[in-house]
N, C-alpha and C positions, 0 to 999 in steps of 0.2 A: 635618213633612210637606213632601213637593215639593210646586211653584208647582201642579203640574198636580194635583195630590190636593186642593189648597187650592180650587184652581176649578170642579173636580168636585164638592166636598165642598158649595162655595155654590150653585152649580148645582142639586144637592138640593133645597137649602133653598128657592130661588127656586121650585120646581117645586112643593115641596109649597103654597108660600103665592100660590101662579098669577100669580109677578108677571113678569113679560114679561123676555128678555134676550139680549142679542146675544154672538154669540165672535167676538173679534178674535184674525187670526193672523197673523204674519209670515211670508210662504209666501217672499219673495225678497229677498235684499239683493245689490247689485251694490257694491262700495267698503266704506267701515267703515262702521260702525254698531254703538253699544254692546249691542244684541241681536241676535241672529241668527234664523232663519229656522228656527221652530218656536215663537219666544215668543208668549203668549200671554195674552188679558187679558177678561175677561167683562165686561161692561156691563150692568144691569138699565134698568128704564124709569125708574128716577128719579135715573138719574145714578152710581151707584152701580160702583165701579169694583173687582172683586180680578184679582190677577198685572199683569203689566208688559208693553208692547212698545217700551217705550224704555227711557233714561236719566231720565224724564221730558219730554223737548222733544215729544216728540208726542201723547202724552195727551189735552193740552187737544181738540185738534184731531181727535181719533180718538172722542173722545166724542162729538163733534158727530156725525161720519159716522155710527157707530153706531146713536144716534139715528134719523138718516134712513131706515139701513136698515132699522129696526126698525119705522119709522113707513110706508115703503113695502111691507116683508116681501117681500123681495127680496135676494139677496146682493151686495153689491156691492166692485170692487176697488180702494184709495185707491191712488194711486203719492205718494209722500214723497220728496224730493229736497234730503238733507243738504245737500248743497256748494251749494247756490243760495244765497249772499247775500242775493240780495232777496227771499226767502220770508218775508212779512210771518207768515203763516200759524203756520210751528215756529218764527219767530223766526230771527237771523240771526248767522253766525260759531258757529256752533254745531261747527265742526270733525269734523263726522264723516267728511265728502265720501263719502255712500253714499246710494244711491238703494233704496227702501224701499220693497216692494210689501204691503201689509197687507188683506187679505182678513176681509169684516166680515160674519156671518153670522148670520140671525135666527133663533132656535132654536123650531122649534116641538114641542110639548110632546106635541103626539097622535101624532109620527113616532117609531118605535122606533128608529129609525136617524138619529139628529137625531145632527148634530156633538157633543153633550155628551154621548151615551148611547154613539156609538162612542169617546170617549177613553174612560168607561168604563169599558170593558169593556177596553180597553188596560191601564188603573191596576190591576184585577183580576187581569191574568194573571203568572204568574212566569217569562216566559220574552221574548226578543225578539222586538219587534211592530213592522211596516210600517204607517203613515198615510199615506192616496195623499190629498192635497191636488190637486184638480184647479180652475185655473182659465185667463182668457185675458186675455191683455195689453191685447187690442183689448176696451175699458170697454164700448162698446156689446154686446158676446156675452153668452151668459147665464156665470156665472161658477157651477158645479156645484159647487166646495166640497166640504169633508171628505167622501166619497163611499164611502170602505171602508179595515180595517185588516185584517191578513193577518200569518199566522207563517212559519215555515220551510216548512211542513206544506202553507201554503196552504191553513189554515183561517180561513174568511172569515165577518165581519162587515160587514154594509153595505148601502148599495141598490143598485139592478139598473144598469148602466151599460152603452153599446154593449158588443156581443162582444168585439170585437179590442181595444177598450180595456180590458176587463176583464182580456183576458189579458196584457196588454201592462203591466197594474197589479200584476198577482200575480208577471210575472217580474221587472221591476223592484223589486219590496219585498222578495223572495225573494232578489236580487243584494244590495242594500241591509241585509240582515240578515246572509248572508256574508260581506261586504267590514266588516262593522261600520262603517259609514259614512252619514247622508245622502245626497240625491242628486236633480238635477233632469234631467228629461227633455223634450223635444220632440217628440210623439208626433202623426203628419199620417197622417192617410189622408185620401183623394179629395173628400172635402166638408169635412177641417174639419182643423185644426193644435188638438190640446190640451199646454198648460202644466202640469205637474206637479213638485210638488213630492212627494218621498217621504223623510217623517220614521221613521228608528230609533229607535225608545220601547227602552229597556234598563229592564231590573227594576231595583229599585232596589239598589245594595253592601249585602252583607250583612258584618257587620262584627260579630267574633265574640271577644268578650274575654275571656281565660282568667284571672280574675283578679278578684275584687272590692274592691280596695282603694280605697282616697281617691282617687286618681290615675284608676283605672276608673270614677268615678261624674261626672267631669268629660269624662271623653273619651266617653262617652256622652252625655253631655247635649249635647256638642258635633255629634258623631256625626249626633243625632236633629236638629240644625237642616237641615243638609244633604238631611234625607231619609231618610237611611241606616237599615237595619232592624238594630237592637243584639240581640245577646243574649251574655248575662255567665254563666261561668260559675266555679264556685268550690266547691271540696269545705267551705265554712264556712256552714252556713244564718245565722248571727250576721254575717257577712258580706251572703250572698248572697240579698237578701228583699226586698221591695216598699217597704218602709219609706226603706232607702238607695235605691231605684231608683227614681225616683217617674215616669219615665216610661213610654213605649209598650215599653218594652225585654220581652225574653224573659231570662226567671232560672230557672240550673238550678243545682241544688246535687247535683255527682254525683262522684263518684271519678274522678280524670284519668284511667284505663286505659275508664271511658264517658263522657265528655265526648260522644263523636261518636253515642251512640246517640240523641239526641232535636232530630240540627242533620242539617238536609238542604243536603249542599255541591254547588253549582253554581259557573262559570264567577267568577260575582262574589264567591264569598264568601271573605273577608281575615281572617285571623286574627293576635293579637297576644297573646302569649305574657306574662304582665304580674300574676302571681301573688304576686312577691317569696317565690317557694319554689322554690329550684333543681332538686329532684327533681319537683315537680309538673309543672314548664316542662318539663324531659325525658322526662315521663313522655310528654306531652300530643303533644310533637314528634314522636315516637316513632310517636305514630298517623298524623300530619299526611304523615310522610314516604311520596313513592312515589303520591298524588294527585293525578293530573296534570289535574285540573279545578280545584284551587287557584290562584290566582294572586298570594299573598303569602302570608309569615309573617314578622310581624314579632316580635323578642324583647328586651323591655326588659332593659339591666343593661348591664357595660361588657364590652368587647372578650373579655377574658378568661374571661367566662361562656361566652359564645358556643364561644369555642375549647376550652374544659372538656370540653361537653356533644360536640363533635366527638370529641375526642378518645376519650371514655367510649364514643360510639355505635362507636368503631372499636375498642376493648378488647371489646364484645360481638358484633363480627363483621357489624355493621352498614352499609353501605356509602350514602356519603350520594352519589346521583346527580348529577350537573353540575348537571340541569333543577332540582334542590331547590336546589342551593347558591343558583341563579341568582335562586330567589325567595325565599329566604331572607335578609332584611334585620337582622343585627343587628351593632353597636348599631342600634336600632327608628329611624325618623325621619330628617329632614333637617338637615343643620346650619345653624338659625340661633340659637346662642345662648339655645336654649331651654335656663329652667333652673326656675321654677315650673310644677306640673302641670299649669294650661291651654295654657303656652307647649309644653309637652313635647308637650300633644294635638295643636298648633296642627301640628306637626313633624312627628307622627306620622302625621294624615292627610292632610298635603300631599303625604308621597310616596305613600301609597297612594293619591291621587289620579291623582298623575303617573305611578304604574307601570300603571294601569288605562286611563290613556288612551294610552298609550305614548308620554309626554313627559319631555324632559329636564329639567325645574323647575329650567330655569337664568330670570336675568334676562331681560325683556320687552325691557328696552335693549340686551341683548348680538344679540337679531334683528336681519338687516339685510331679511328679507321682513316682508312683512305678517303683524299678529298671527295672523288666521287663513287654512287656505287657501283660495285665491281661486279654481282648479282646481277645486272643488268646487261652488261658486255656477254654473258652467258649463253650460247645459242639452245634455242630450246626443239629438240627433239621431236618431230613429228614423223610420223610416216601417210603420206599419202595413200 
């Protein structure tokens, strides 16, 4: 499960046994900071801590506030200031040098629109969703907090917020969904400057593996830490069954000419070709081609499978487009000297990571900017 399905999921739990608990969010970071601006971490009343907004250095300190806010029932906004040496507080030389706005919200349980019932309904949808995080720098203002989430569609979940701010939340999450990107704004009209953060919720990679072998039962298991939604498939029921699959995974035992009749493909979903039957992988590729909502295919074996299965698709008069070559990854994976099945998963999903977020998955030391961009943390200037 993701951090956020985990928090959701306790969230429940807390609700049904009516025990009190607050969401902490990281709505801002200015400089580094080992989490970013979206992490997330729920507090109950007895101390009780799931998900992360740090590395650990703030935690201790995030509980306390929490606390407070929970015990005032009021939202309140901490500001965290990595680079400060003499910050007895997170403790000192902590090397982040980022300045850390975290947003602590008391969750009331009778609001249908409580910050934990709109991620919600976020975790629930299959498609990309805007979180308009609204608050204000100046600690004395009221600080409004998770206030509404929105799709392309500009269908909305949330509570009622000024007009011009309302609309000024649905174009911005609407932008932020297009650009596939985060984003913070500065939104002023006549009596008031508001803070916004606007977080992009992506559904989670669906990750689609044509193949049930030893090799498939580990990269699934791996798969499923990440979040990732598996589903395995394999014309072998002796293969393809609950028994070898002991997780949340989706198992179909179908003939590769239907593999695609029971998998609904969108933007995210990656497939990896990984059957150890050469005709089954060409059968299967065969449908894959011409897709243009895919955005990988990866195919286990060496070089010279790859260039077979080209070759045969061009003796049948089949034309593999540039767009397919371009996401067509085989050999599958990155090269680090992966040579047992976990290290090969380890390989496999790192670049379907890096191809999904459209990164080079070279070295962190070969950067000479900042790990992340900084252009982004930026609030961007509007007037209502």
């Amino acid at each position: 499960m993701r951090e956020l399905d985990v928090i959701i999921a306790q969230y429940q739990e807390l609700k049904t046994q009516g025990i009190r608990c607050v969401l902490a969010t990281v709505v801002h970071v200015d400089g580094s900071s080992y989490r970013r601006a979206g992490a997330r971490m729920l507090v109950d009343e007895f101390g009780n801590i799931i998900g992360a907004i740090s590395g650990g250095c703030l935690e201790g300190d995030a509980l306390r506030k929490a606390l407070f806010a929970l015990d005032q029932q009021e939202n309140k906004l901490v500001t965290y200031d990595t680079s400060d040496e003499d910050d007895a507080v997170i403790g000192t030389q902590l090397g982040c040098n980022g300045i850390i706005q975290v947003l602590f919200e008391p969750i009331d349980y009778n609001d249908g629109n409580n910050p934990c019932e709109l991620l919600r309904t976020v975790t629930a949808q299959e498609v990309p969703m805007a979180v308009s995080v609204v608050f204000d720098l100046d600690k004395s203002q009221q600080q409004l907090g998770t206030v509404l989430v929105s799709d392309e569609n500009n269908v909305v979940f949330g509570n009622n917020t000024p007009n011009e701010l309302n609309k000024a939340l649905l174009f911005k999450g609407k932008e932020a969904i297009d650009d596939g990107s985060s984003c913070f704004a500065e939104l002023a009209t006549e009596e008031k400057t508001y803070f916004v953060f606007i977080q992009l919720h992506q559904p989670p990679v669906k990750l689609v593996l044509v193949g049930a072998g030893n090799d498939a039962q580990i990269l699934t298991q791996q798969a499923e830490l990440l979040g990732w939604k598996v589903t395995v498939s394999d014309g072998r029921p002796t293969h393809a069954n609950k028994e070898r699959f002991v997780g949340t995974c989706q198992i179909i035992v179908t003939k590769p000419e239907e593999t695609l009749k029971n998998i609904t493909i969108d933007q995210r979903t990656c497939f990896v070709l990984m059957s150890h039957n050469y005709n089954y992988d060409l059968a299967v590729l065969k449908l894959l081609l011409g897709n243009s909502e895919i955005p990988y295919i990866g195919i286990l074996g060496p070089l010279k499978k790859y260039e077979r299965m080209l070759n045969e698709l061009a003796d049948e008069g089949i034309e593999v487009s540039k767009e397919d070559l371009a996401k067509i990854h085989a050999p599958v994976g990155l090269e680090i000297g992966a040579e047992t099945p976990a290290e090969i998963g380890l390989s496999v999903l790192a670049e379907i990571q890096s191809v999904l977020t459209n990164k080079g998955a070279r070295p962190l030391k070969q950067k000479t900017e900042p790990i992340h961009d900084i252009d982004q943390n930026q609030f961007q200037k509007i007037t209502l």
